[in-house]
C-alpha positions as CSV (number, residue, x, y, z in Angstrom):
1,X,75.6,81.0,125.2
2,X,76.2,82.2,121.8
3,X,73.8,80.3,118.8
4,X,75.4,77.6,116.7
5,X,74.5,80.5,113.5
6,X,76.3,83.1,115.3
7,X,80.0,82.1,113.4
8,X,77.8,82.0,109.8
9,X,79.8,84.0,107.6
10,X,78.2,87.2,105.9
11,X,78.7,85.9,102.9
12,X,76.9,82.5,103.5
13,X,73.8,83.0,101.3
14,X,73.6,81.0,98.2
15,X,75.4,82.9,95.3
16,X,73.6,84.6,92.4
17,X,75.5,82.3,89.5
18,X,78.4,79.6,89.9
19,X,81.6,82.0,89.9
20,X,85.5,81.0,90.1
21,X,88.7,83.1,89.8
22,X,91.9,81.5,87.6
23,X,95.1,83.2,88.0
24,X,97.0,81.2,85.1
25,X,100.4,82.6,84.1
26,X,100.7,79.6,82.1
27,X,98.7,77.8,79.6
28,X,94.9,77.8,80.9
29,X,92.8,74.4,80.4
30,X,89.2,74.1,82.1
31,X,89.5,71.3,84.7
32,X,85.9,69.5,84.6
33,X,83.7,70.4,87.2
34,X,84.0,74.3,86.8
35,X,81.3,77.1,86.1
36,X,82.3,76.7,82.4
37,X,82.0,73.2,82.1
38,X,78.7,71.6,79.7
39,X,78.0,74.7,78.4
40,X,76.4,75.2,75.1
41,X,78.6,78.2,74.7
42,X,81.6,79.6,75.6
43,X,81.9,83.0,75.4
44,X,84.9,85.6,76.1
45,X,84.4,89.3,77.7
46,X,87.9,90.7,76.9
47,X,88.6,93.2,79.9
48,X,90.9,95.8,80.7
49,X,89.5,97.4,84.1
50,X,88.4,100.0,82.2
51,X,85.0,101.7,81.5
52,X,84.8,100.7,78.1
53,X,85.1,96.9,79.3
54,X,82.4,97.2,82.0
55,X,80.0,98.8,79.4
56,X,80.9,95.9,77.2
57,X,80.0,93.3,80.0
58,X,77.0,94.8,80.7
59,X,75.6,94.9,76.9
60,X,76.6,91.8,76.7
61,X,74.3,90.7,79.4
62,X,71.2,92.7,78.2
63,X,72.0,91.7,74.5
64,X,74.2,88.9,73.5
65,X,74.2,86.2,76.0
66,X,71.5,83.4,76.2
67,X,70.5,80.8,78.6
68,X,73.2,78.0,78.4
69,X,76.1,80.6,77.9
70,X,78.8,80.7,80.2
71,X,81.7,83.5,80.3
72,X,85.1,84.0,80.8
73,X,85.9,87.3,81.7
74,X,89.4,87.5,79.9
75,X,92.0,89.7,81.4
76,X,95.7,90.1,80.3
77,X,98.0,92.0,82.8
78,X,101.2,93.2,80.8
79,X,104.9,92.3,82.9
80,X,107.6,94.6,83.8
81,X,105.0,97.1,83.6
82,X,102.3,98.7,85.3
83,X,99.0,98.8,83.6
84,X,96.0,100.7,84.8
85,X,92.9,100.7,83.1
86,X,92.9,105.2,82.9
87,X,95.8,106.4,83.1
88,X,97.8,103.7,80.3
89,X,100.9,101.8,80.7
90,X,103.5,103.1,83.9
91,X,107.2,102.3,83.2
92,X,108.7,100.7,86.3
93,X,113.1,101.3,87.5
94,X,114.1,97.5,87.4
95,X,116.6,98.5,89.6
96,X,114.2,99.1,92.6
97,X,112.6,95.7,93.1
98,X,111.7,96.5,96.7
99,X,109.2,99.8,94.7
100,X,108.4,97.1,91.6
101,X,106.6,94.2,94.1
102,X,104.9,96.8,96.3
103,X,103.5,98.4,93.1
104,X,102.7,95.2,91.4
105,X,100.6,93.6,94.6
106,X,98.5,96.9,94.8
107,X,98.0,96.7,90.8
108,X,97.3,92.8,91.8
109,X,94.9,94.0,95.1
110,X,93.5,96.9,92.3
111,X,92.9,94.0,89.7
112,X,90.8,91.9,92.1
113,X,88.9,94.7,93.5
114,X,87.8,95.8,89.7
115,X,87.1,92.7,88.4
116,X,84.2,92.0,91.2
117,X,83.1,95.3,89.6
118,X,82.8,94.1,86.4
119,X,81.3,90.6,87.1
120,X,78.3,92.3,88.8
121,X,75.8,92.0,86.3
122,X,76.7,88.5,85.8
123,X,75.9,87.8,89.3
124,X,72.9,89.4,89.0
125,X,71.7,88.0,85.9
126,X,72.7,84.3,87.2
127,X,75.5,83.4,84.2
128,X,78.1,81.6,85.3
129,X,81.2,82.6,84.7
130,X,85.2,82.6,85.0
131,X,88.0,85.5,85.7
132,X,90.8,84.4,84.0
133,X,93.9,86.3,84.2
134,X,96.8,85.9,82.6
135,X,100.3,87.7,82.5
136,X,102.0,88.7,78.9
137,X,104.1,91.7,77.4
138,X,102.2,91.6,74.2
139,X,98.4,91.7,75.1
140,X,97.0,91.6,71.3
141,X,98.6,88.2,70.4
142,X,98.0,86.6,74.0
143,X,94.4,87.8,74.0
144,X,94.2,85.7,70.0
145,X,96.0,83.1,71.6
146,X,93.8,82.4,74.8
147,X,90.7,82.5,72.5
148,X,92.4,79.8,70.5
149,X,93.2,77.8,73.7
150,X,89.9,78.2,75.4
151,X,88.2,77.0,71.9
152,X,85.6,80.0,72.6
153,X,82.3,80.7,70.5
154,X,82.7,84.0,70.6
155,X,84.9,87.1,72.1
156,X,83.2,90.5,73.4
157,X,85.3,93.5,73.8
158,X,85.3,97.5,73.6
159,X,86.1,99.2,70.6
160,X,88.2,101.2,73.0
161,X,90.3,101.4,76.0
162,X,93.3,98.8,76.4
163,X,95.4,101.4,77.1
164,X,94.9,102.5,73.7
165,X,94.2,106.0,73.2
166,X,90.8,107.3,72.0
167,X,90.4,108.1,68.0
168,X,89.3,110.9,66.9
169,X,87.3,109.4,64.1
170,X,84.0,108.2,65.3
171,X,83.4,104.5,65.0
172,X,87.1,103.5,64.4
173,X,88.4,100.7,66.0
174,X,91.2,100.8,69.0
175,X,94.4,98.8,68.2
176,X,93.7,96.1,70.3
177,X,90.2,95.3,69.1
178,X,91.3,95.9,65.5
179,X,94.0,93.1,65.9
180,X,91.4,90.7,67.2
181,X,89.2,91.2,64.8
182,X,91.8,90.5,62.2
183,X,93.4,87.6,63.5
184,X,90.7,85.8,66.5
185,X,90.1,82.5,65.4
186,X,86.3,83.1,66.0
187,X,83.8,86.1,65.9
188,X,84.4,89.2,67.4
189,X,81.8,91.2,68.5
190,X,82.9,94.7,68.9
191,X,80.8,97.1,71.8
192,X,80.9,100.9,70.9
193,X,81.2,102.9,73.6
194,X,78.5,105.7,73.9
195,X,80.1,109.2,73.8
196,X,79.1,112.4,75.1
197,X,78.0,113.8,72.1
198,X,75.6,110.8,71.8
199,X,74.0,111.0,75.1
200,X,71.0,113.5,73.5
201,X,70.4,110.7,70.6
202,X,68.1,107.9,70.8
203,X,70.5,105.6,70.3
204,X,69.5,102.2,72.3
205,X,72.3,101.7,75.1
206,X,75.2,99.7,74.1
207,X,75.4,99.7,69.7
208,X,77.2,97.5,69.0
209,X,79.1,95.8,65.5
210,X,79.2,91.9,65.4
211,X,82.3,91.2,63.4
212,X,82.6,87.8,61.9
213,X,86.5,87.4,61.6
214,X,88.9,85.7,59.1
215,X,89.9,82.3,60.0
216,X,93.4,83.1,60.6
217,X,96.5,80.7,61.1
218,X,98.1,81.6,63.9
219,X,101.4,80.3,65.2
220,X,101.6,76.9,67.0
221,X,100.8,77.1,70.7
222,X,104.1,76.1,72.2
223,X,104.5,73.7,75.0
224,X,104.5,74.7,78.5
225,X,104.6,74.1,82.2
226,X,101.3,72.8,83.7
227,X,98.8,76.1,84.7
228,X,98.2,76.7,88.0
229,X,94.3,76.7,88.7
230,X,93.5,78.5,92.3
231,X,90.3,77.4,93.7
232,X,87.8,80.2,95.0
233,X,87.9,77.8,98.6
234,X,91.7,78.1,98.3
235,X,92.8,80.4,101.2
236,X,96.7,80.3,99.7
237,X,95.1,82.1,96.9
238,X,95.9,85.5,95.7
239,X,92.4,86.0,94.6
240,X,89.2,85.8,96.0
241,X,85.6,84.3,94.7
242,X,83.4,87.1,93.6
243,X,80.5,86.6,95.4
């Protein structure tokens, strides 16, 4: 006779930190109970798949973040395009929606498998934490937006990658990161990437610039439909808990 614990699921063991997975094409509000909720900080990983962003999540980890702390790991996936964290933006025939959806559910399938990347230290460190993804053509003002909307501490993010390509002058900020520094409604802290070139300095892992941005007006938040929050426990969900 099979045991009772023979249908336990692998995954049974108590997790590492309390995790959850929003997919929020709308406007994003924490419902109480989540990872998130009571903590003393709220703090925003921007992330764009890319190595830059995992780098960023990891500093952030050995250097920034503080018992108390809780993260969202901020992700905004552009529409009508493709968008893949190394090889930039790919420009998709509107005419063939049959190629479009297949593309955009393995970008979705490629977006949930990288994002478990990235939350890894996280887990292992015990932080709690969100993913919260969200869709929008312009990913500058929606990632200043979502800060604003989230009413974070602080926002964490490469100096690089977001599609952007790489300057040739060292220390110089990518476009996305510049934008947020200029127009975030709280600090930015900005992660340098270490080049090749640096790898024979003694340069500590993961320099990084806190920027302490202008208090910016930005544009009223406009009204719309209610968010759709998917639970990890949700099996309709397109998304999966990191575990």
């Amino acid at each position: 006779m099979a045991s009772p614990h023979s249908h336990r699921k692998e995954n049974d063991r108590p997790p590492a930190a309390a995790a959850a997975i929003l997919h929020q094409p709308a406007s994003p509000r924490f419902p109480p109970g989540t990872p998130t909720a009571g903590a003393q900080r709220k703090v925003a990983i921007a992330v764009d798949l890319s190595d830059e962003s995992a780098h960023a999540v990891k500093w952030a980890v050995q250097n920034y973040l503080r018992p108390g702390d809780a993260v969202i790991l901020l992700h905004v996936r552009p529409t009508s395009v493709l968008y893949g964290a190394d090889w930039g933006a790919v420009d998709v025939d509107a005419a063939d929606e049959k190629s479009q959806k297949k593309l955009e559910d393995d970008f979705d399938n490629f977006t949930t498998s990288k994002a478990d990347d990235l939350a890894q230290p996280l887990v292992e460190a015990g932080i709690p934490f969100k993913i919260h993804i969200v869709k929008d053509h312009d990913m500058k003002e929606r990632l200043c937006l979502e800060v604003e909307r989230l009413g974070l501490s602080a926002v964490i993010m490469g100096s690089r990658g977001f599609g952007a390509s790489r300057r040739s002058s060292k220390g110089r900020l990518g476009s996305v990161s510049d934008y947020c520094v200029h127009h975030c409604v709280c600090p930015v802290v900005v992660v340098r990437f270490p080049d090749e070139r640096d790898a024979d300095s003694d340069v500590n892992e993961g320099s990084a610039k806190a920027v302490g941005t202008d208090i910016c007006a930005l544009h009223p938040v406009p009204e719309e439909e209610e968010p759709l929050f998917l639970d990890a426990s949700d099996h309709n969900a397109d998304v999966e808990k990191i575990s």
